[in-house]
C-alpha positions in Angstrom: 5.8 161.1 94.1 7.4 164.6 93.9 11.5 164.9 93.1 14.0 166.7 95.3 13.3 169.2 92.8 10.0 169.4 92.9 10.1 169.7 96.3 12.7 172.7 96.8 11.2 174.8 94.6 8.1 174.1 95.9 9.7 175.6 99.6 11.3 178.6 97.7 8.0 179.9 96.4 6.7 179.5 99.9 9.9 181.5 101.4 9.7 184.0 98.9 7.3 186.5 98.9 5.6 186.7 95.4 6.8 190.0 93.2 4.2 192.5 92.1 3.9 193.0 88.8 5.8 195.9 87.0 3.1 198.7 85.9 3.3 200.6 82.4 4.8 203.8 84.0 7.6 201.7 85.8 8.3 199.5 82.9 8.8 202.9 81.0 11.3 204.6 83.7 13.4 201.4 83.4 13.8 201.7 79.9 14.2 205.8 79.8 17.2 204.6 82.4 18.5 202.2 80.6 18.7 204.4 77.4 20.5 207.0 79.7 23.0 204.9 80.7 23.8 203.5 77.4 24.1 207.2 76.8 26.7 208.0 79.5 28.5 204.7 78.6 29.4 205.3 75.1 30.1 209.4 75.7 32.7 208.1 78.1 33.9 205.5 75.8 34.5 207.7 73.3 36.5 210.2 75.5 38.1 207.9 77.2 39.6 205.5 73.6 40.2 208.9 72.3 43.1 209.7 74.9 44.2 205.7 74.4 44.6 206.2 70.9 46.8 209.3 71.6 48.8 207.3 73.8 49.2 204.4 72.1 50.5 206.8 69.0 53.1 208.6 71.2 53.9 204.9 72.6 53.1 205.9 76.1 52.1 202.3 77.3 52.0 202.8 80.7 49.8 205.6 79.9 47.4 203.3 77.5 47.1 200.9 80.6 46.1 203.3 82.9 43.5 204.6 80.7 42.4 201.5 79.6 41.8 200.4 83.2 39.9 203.3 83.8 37.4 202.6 80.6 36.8 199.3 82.6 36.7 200.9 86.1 34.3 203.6 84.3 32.0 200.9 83.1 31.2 199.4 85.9 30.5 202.4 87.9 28.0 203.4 85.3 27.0 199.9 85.4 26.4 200.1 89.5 24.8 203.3 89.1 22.1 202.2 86.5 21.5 199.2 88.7 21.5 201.3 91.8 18.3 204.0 89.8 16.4 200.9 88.5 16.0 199.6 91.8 15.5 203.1 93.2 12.4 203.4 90.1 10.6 199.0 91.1 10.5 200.4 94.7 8.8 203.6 94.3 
């Protein structure tokens, strides 16, 4: 006798279609976009805890907030966009 468990999973393989496997060429534009990314991540990092720091020594906290939000506002966009190109490279 099969458990609940069993049995769902079972139904979700049957619901979902099956995914085709990731050829050489695509496996290799995920990871050039990855490395891109990782690229445009830590270039605006760098910019961005450079005008912190300068804040932060001329005591402008209100100033260190805002750019600290915008380090975490900037990382998820690059985040979104390097989602956005990966799924842009499995469908093609």
């Amino acid at each position: 006798m099969k458990s609940a468990y069993e049995l769902a999973m079972e139904r979700l393989a049957k619901s979902e279609p099956a995914a085709k496997p990731v050829s050489a060429a695509t496996k290799a534009r995920l990871a050039e976009i990855d490395t891109l990314y990782k690229g445009k991540v830590a270039e605006r990092e760098v910019f961005l805890k450079q005008q912190l720091n300068k804040a932060l020594a001329e005591g402008q906290l209100d100033e260190a907030d805002k750019v600290r939000a915008q380090i975490a506002h900037e990382k998820a966009r690059l985040e979104e966009e390097r989602e956005e190109e990966k799924e842009r490279a499995r469908r093609a």
